[in-house]
N, C-alpha and C positions, 0 to 999 in steps of 0.2 A: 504493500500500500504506500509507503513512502516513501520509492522509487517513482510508483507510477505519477504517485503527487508531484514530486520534482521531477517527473519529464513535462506534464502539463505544465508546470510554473515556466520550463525554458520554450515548451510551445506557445505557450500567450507572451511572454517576452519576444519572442521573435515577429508574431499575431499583431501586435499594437501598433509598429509603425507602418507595417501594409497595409492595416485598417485606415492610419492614419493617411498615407499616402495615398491611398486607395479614392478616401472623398474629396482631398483636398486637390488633386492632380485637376479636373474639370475646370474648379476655382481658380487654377493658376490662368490656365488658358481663356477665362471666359473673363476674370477682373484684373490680372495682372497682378506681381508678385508682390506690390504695395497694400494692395484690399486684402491679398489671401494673406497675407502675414499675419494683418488684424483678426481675420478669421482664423487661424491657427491658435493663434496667441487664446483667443474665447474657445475654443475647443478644450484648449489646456487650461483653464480658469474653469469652464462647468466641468471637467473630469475631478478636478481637485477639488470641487464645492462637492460634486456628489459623493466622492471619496468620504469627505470629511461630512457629512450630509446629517448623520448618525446611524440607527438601529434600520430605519427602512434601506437604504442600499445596500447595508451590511448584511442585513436578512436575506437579500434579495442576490448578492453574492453567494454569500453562503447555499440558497438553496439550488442556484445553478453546479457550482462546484460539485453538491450533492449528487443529482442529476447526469452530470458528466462520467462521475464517480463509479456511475454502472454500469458503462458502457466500458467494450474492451479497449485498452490501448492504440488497438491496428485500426479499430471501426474510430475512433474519435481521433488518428491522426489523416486515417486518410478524408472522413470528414472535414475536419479543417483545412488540410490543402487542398479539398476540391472547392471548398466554400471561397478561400480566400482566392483561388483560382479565378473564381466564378466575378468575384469584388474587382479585381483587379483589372479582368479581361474588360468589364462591364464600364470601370472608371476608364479606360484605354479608349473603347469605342465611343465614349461620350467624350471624351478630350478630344479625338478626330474631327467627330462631329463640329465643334465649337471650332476647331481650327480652321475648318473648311468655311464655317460661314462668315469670318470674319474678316473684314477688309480694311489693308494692314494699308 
């Protein structure tokens, strides 16, 4: 159990900035990297607020961690690389998009 815990903790450590990059990559392209900073910047302010939030996001941690907890290893890593796959490919095609209609 507390192998497989710390493989999940270095899987979400790695999971956060592709998340992160994953939504903000559009934003680069569609406001330019002055607007999406400020947006980054509040991305990192409500993660920290909810963090620090109290007993509801902590519960609410807690009972996904649970939840993951039952799933095997192989079925929740290749889950997550297919999801984060899917985040990534999806922020890619909307970045294109955005790139194509804009007239530079």
């Amino acid at each position: 159990k507390e192998a497989q815990a710390s493989t999940l903790g270095f899987l979400l450590s790695l999971a956060i900035p592709t998340v992160v990059t994953a939504l903000l990559l559009p934003a680069v392209f569609r406001f330019g990297v002055g607007k999406t900073r400020l947006l980054y910047m509040a991305l990192i302010l409500g993660v920290t607020a909810g963090f620090s939030s109290g007993k509801t996001f902590s519960q609410w941690i807690t009972g996904v961690a649970a939840a993951l907890n039952r799933l095997s290893p192989a079925v929740l890593a290749l889950g997550g690389v297919v999801l984060l796959a899917m985040l990534m490919a999806g922020s890619i095609v909307l970045s294109i998009a955005i790139v194509q209609k804009k007239d530079y």
